[in-house]
N, CA, C and O atoms as a DFTB+ gen file, in Angstrom:
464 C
 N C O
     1  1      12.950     -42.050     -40.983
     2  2      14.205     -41.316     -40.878
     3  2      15.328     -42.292     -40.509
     4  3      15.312     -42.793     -39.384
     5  1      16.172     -42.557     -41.262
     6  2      17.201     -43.267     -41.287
     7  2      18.531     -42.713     -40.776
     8  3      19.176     -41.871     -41.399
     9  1      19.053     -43.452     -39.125
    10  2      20.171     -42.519     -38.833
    11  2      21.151     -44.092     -38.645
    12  3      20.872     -45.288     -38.720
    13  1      22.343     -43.331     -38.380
    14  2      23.770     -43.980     -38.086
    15  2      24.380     -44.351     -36.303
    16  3      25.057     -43.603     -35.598
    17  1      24.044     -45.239     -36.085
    18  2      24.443     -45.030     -34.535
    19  2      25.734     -45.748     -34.766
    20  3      25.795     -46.666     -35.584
    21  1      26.861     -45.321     -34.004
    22  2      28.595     -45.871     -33.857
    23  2      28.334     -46.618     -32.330
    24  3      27.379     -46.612     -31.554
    25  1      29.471     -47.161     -32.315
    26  2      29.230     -47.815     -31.088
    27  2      31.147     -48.410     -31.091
    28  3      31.688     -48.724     -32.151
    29  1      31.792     -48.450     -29.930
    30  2      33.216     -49.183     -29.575
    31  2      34.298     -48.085     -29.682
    32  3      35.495     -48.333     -29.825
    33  1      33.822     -46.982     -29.609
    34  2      35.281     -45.772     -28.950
    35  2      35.609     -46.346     -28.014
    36  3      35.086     -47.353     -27.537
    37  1      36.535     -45.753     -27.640
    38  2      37.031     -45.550     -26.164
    39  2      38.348     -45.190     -26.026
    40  3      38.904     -44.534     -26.906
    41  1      39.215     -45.722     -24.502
    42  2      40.632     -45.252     -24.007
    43  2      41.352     -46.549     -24.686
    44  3      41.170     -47.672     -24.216
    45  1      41.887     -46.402     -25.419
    46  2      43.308     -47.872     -25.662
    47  2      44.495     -47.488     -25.487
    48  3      44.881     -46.389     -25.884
    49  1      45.462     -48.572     -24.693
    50  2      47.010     -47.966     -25.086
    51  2      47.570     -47.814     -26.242
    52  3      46.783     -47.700     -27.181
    53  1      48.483     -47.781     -26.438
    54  2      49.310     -47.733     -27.770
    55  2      49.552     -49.226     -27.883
    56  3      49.872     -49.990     -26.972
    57  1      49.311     -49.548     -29.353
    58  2      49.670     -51.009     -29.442
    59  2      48.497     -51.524     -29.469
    60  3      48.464     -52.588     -30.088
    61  1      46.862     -50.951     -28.747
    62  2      46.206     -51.768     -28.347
    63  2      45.297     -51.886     -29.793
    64  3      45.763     -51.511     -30.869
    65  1      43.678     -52.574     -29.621
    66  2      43.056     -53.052     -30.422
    67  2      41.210     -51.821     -30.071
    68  3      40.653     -51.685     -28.982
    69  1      40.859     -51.308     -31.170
    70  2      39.521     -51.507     -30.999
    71  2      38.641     -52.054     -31.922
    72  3      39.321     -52.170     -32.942
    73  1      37.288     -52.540     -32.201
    74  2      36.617     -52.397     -32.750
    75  2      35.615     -51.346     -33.256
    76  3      35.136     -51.500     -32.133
    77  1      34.924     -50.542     -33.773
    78  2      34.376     -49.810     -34.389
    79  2      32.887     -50.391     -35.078
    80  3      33.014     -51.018     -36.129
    81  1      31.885     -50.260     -34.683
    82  2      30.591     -50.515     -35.369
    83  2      29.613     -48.941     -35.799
    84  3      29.586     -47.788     -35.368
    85  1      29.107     -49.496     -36.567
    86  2      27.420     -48.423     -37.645
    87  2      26.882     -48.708     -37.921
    88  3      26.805     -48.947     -39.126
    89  1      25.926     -48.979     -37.034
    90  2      24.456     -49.244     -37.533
    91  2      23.358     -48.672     -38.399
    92  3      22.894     -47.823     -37.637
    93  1      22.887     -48.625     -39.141
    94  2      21.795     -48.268     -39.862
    95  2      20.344     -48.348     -39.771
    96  3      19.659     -48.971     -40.582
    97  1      19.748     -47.513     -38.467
    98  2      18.236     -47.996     -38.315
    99  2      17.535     -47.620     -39.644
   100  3      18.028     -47.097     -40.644
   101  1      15.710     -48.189     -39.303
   102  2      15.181     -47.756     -40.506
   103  2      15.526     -48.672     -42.102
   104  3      16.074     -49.727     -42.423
   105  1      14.881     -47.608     -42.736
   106  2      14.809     -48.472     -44.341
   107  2      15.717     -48.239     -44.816
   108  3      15.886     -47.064     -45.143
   109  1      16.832     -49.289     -45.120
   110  2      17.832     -48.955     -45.735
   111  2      18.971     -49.780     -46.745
   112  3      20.188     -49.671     -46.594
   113  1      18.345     -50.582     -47.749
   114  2      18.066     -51.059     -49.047
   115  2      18.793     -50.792     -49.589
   116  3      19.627     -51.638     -49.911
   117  1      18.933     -49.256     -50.080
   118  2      19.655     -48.981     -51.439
   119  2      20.724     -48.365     -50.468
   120  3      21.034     -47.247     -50.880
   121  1      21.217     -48.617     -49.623
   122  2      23.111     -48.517     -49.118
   123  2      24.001     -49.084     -50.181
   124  3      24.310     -50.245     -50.453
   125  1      24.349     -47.833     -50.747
   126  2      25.410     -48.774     -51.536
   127  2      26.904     -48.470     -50.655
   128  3      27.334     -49.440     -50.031
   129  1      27.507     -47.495     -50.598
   130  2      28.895     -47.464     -49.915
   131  2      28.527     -47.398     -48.538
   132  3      27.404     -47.167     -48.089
   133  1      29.991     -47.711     -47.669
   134  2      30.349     -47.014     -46.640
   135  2      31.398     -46.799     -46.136
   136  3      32.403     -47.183     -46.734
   137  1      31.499     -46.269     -45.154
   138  2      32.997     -45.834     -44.702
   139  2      33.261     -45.325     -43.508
   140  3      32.262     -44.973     -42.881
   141  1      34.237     -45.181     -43.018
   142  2      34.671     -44.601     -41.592
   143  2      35.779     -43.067     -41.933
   144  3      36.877     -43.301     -42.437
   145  1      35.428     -41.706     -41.651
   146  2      36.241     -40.543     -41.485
   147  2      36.660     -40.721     -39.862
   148  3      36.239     -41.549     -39.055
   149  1      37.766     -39.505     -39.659
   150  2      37.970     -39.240     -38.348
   151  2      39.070     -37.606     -38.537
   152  3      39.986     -37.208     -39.257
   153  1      38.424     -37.221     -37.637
   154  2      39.291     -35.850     -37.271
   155  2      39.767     -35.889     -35.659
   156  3      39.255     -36.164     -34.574
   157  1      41.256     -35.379     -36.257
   158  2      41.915     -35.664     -34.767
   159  2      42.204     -34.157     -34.685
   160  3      42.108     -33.382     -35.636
   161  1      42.694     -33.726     -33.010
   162  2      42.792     -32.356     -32.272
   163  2      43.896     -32.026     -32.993
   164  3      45.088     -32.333     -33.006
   165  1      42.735     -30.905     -33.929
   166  2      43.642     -29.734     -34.792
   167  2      44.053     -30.154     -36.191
   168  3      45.075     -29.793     -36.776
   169  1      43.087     -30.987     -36.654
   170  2      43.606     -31.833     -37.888
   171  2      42.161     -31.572     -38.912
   172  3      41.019     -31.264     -38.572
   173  1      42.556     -31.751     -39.843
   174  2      41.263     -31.840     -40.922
   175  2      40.706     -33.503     -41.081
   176  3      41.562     -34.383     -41.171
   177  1      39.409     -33.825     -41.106
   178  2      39.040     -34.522     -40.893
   179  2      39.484     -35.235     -42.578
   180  3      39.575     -34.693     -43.679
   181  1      39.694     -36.707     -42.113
   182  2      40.103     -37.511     -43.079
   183  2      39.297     -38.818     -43.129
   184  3      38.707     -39.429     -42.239
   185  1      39.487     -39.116     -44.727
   186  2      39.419     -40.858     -45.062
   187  2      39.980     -41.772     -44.466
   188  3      41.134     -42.139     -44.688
   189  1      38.929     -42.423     -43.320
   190  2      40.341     -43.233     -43.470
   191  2      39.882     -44.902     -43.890
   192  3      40.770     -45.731     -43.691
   193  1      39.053     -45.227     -44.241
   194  2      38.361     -46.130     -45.219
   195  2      37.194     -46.103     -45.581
   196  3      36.251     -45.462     -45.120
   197  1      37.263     -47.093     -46.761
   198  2      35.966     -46.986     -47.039
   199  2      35.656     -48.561     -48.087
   200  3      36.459     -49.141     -48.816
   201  1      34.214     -48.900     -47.798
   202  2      34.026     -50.394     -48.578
   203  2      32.719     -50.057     -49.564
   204  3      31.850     -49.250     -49.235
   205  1      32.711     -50.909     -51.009
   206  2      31.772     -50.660     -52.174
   207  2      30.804     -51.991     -51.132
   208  3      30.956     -52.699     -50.136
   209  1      29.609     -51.622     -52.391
   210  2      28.574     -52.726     -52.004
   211  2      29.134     -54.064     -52.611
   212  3      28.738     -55.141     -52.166
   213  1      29.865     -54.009     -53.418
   214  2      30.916     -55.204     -53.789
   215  2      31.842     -55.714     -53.024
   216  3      32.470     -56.753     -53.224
   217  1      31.939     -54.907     -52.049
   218  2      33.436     -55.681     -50.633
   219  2      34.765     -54.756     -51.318
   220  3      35.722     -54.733     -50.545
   221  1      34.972     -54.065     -52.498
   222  2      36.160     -53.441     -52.815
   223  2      36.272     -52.510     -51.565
   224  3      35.347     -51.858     -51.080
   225  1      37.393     -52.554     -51.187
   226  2      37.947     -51.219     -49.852
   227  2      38.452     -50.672     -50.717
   228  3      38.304     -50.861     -51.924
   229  1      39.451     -49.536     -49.890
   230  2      40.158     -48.172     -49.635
   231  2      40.388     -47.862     -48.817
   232  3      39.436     -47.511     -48.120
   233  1      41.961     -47.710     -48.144
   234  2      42.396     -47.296     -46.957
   235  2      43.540     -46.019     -46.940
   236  3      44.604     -46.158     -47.544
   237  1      43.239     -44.837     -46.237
   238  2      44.218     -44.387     -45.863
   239  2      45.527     -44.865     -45.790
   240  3      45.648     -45.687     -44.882
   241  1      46.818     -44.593     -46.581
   242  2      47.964     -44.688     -46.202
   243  2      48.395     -45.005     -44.729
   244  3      49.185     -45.879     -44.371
   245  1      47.839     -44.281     -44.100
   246  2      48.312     -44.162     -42.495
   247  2      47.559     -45.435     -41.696
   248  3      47.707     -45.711     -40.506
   249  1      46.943     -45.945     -42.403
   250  2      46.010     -46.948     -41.123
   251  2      46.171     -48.495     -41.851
   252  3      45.832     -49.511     -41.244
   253  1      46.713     -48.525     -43.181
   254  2      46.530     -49.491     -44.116
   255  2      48.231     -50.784     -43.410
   256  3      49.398     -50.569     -43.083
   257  1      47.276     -52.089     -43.517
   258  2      47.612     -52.973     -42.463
   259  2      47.791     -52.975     -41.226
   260  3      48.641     -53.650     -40.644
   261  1      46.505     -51.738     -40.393
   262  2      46.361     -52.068     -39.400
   263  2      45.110     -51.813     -39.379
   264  3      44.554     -52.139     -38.331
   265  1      44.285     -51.213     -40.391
   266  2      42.581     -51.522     -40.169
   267  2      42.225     -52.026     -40.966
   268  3      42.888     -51.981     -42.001
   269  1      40.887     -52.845     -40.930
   270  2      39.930     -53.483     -41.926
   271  2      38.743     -52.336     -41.503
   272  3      38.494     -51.546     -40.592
   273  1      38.115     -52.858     -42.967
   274  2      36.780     -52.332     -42.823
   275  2      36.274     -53.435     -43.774
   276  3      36.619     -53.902     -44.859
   277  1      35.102     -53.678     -42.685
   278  2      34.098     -54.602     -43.281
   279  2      33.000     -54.150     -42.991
   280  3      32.792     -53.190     -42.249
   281  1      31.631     -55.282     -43.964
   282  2      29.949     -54.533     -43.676
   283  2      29.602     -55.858     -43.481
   284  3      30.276     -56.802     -43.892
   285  1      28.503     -55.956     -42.827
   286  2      27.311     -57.173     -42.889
   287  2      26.196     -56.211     -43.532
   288  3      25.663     -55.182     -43.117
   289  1      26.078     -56.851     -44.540
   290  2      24.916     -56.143     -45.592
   291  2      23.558     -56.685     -45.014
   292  3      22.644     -56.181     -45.666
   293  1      23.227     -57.271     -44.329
   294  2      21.784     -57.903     -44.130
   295  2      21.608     -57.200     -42.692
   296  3      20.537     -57.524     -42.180
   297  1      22.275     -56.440     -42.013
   298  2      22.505     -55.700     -40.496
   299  2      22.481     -54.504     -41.095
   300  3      22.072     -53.652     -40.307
   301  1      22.745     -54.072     -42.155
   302  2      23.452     -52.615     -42.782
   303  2      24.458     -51.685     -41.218
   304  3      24.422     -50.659     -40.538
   305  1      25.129     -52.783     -41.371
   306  2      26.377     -51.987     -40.254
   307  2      27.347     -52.596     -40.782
   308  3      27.400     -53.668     -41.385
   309  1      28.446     -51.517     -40.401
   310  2      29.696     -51.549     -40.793
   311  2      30.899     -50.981     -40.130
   312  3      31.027     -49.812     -39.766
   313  1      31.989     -52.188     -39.985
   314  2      32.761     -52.429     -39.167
   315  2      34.159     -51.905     -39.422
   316  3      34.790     -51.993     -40.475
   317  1      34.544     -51.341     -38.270
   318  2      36.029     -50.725     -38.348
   319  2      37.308     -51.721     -37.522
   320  3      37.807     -50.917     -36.735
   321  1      37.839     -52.699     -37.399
   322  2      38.677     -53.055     -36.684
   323  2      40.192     -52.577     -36.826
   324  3      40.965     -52.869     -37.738
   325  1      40.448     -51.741     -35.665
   326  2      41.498     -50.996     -35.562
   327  2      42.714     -51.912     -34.675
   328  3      42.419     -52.448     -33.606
   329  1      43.662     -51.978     -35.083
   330  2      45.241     -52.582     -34.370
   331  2      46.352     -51.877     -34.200
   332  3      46.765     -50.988     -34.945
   333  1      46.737     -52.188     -33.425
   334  2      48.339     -51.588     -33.597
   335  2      47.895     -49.795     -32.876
   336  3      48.733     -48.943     -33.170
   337  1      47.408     -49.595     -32.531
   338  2      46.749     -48.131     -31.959
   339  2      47.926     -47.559     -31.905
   340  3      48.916     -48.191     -31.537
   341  1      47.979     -46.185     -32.295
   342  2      49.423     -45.232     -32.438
   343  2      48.606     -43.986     -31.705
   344  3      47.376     -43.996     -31.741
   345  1      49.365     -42.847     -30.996
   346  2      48.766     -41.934     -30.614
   347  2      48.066     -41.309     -31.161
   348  3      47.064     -40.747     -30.719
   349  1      48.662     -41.307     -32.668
   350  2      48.629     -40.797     -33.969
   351  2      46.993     -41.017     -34.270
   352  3      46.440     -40.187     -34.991
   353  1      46.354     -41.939     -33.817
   354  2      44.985     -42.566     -34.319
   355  2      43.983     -41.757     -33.083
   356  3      42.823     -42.086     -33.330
   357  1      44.002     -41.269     -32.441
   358  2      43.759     -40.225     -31.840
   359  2      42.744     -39.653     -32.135
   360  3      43.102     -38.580     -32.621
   361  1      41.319     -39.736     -32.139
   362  2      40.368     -38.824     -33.311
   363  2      38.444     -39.427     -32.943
   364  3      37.866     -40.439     -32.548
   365  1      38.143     -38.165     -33.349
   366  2      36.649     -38.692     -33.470
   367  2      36.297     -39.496     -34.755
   368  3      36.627     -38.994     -35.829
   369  1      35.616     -40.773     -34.747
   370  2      35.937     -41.686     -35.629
   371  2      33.991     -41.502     -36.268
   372  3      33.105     -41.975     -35.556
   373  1      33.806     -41.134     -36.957
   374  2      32.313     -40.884     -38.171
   375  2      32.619     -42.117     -39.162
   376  3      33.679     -42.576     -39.587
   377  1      31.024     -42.535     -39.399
   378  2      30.868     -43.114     -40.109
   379  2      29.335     -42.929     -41.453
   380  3      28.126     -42.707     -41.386
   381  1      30.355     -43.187     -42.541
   382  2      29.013     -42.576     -43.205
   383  2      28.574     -43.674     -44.270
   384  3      29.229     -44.693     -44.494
   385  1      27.238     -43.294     -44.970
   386  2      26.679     -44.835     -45.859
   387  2      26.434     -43.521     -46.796
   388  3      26.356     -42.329     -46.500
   389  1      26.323     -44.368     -48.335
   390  2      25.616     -43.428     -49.216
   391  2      24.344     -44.600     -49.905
   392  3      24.413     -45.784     -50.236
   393  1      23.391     -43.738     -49.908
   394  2      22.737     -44.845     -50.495
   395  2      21.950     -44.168     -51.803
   396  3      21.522     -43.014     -51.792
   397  1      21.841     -45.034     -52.868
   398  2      21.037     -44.518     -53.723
   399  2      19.899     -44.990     -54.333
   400  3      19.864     -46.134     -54.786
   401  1      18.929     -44.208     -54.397
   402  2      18.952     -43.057     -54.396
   403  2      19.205     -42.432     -52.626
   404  3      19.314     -43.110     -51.605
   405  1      19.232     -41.204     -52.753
   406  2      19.150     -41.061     -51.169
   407  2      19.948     -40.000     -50.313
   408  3      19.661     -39.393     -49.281
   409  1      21.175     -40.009     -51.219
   410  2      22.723     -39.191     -50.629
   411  2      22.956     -40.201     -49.543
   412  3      22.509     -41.300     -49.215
   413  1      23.857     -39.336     -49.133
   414  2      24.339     -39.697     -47.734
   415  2      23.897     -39.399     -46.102
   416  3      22.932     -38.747     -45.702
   417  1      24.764     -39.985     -45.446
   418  2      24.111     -40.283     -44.010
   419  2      25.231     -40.210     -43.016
   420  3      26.246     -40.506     -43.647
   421  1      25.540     -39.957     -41.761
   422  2      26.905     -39.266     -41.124
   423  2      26.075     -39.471     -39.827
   424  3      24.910     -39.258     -39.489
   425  1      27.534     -40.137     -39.079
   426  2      26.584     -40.530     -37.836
   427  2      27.346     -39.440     -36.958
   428  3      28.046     -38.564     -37.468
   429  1      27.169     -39.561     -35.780
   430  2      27.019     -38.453     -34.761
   431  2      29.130     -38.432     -34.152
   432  3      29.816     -37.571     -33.601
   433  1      29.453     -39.979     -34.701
   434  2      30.638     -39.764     -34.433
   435  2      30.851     -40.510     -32.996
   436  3      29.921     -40.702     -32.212
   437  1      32.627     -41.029     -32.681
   438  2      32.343     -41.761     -31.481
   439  2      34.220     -41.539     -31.021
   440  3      34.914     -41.443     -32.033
   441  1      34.767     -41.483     -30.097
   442  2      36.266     -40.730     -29.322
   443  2      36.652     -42.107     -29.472
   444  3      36.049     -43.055     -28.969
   445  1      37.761     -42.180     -30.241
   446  2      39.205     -43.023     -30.162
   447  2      40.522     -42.129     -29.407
   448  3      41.190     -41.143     -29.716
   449  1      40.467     -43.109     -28.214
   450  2      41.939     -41.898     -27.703
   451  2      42.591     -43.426     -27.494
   452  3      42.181     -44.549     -27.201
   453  1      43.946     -42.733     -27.848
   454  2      44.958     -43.774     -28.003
   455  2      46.271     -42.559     -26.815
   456  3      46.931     -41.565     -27.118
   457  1      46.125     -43.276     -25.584
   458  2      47.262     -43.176     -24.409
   459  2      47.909     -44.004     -23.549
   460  3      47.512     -45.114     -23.195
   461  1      48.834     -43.498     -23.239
   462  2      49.129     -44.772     -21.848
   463  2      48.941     -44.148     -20.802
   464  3      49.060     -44.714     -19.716
């Protein structure tokens, strides 16, 4: 059984920096995508990147030049580095892999609060 553990929420000010990790225990080979969602209080949960097994991204409008998303394919985890923190970024931050064959995989999710 192949799950998703997140790891690097937490409290940041505005302005500040986090990192974001997803791990992939278990057999997990045919990962081809992944990506990071997040739903913030009272919001519909959104894209807000995502990377091919080729390194091509996709970023949300709203986060684009202030997050990367990267993978270490030989770890099957995959990395969110967040900057510039706006209140606005505010949200439970999910991360999901699709692998094929296989579907997809959705981890349990991890609190980005952005305050002073």
């Amino acid at each position: 059984q192949v799950q998703l553990v997140e790891s690097g929420g937490g409290l940041v000010q505005p302005g500040g920096s986090l990192r974001l990790s997803c791990a992939a225990s278990g057999s997990n080979s045919n990962v081809i995508n992944m990506g990071w969602y997040r739903q913030g209080p009272g919001k519909k949960r959104e894209l807000v990147a995502r990377i091919t097994s080729g390194g091509n991204t996709d970023y949300s409008n709203s986060v684009k030049g202030r997050f990367t998303i990267s993978r270490d394919n030989a770890k099957t985890t995959v990395y969110l580095q967040m900057n510039s923190l706006q209140s606005e970024d505010t949200a439970v931050y999910c991360c999901t892999m699709t692998r094929f064959p296989g579907g997809d995989l959705w981890g349990q999710g991890t609190q980005v609060i952005v305050s002073s």
